[in-house]
C-alpha beads as a LAMMPS data file, in Angstrom:
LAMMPS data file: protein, C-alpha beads

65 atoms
64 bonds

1 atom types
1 bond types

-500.0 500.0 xlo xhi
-500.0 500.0 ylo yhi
-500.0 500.0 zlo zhi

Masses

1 110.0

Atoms # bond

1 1 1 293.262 -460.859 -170.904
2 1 1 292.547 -458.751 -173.966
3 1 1 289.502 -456.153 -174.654
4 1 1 286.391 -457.165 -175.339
5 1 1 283.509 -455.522 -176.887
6 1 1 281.900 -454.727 -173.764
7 1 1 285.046 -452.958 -172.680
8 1 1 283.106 -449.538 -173.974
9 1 1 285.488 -447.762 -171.420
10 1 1 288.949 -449.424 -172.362
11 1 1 288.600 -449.271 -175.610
12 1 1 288.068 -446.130 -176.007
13 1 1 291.115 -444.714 -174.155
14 1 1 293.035 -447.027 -176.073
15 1 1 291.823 -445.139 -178.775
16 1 1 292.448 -442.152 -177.303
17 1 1 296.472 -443.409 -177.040
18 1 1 296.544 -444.101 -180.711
19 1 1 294.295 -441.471 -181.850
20 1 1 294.476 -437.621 -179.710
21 1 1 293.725 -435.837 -182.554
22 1 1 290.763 -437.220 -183.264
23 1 1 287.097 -435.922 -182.823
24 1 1 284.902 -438.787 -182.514
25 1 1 281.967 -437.072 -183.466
26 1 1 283.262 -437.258 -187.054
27 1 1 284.642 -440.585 -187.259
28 1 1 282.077 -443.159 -189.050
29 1 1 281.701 -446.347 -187.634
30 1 1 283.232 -448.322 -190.249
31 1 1 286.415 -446.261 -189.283
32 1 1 285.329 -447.066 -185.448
33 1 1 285.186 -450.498 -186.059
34 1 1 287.931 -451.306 -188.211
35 1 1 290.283 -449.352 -185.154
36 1 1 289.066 -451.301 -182.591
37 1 1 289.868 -454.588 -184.637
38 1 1 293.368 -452.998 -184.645
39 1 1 294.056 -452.224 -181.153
40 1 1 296.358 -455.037 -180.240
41 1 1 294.743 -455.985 -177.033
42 1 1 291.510 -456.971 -179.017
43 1 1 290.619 -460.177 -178.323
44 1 1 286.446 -461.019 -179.509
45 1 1 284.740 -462.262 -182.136
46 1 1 284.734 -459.683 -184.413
47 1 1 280.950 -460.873 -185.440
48 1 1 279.391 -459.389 -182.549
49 1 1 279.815 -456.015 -182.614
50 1 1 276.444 -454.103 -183.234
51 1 1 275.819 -450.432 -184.133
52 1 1 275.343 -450.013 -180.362
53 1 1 278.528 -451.250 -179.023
54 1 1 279.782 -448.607 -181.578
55 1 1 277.473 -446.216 -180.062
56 1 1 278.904 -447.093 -176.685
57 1 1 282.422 -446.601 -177.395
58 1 1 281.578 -443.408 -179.405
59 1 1 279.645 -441.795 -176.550
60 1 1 282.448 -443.002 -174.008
61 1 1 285.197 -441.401 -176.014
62 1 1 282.895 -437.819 -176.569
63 1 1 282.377 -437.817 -172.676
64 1 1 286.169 -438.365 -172.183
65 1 1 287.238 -435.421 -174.173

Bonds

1 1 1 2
2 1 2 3
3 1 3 4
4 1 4 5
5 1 5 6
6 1 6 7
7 1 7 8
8 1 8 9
9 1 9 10
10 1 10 11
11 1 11 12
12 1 12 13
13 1 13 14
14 1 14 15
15 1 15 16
16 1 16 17
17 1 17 18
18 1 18 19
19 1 19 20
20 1 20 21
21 1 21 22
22 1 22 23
23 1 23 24
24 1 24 25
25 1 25 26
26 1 26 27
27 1 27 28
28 1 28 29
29 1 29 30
30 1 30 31
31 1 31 32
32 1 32 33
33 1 33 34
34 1 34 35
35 1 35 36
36 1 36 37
37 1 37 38
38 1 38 39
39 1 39 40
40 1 40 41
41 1 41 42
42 1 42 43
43 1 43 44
44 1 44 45
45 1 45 46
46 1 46 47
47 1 47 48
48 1 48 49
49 1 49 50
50 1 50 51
51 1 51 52
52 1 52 53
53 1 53 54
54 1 54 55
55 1 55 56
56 1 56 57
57 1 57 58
58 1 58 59
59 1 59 60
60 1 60 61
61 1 61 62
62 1 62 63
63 1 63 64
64 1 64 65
């Protein structure tokens, strides 16, 4: 079963695997997106992702670092 956009918290510690340097306060969420597309355990229609799923993920990964 692969990660869906409503997997805020998944997502973003697979981002945190592939990503420990980064400060996701700075990343834009073209960047955001376009890394979660990559992750391969993604699995959604990449049409519905909103600015606030983005938002989601973003604030998950800030309260995880």
């Amino acid at each position: 079963m692969g990660l869906k956009w409503i997997d805020s918290l998944a997502i973003t510690l697979a981002l945190i695997e592939q990503h420990p340097q980064q400060d996701p306060c700075t990343l834009h969420f073209v960047e955001l997106r376009e890394w979660i597309l990559a992750l391969s355990d993604f699995d959604d229609d990449i049409d519905h992702c909103s600015e606030r799923i983005l938002e989601a993920v973003q604030q998950c990964w800030i309260d995880e670092i």
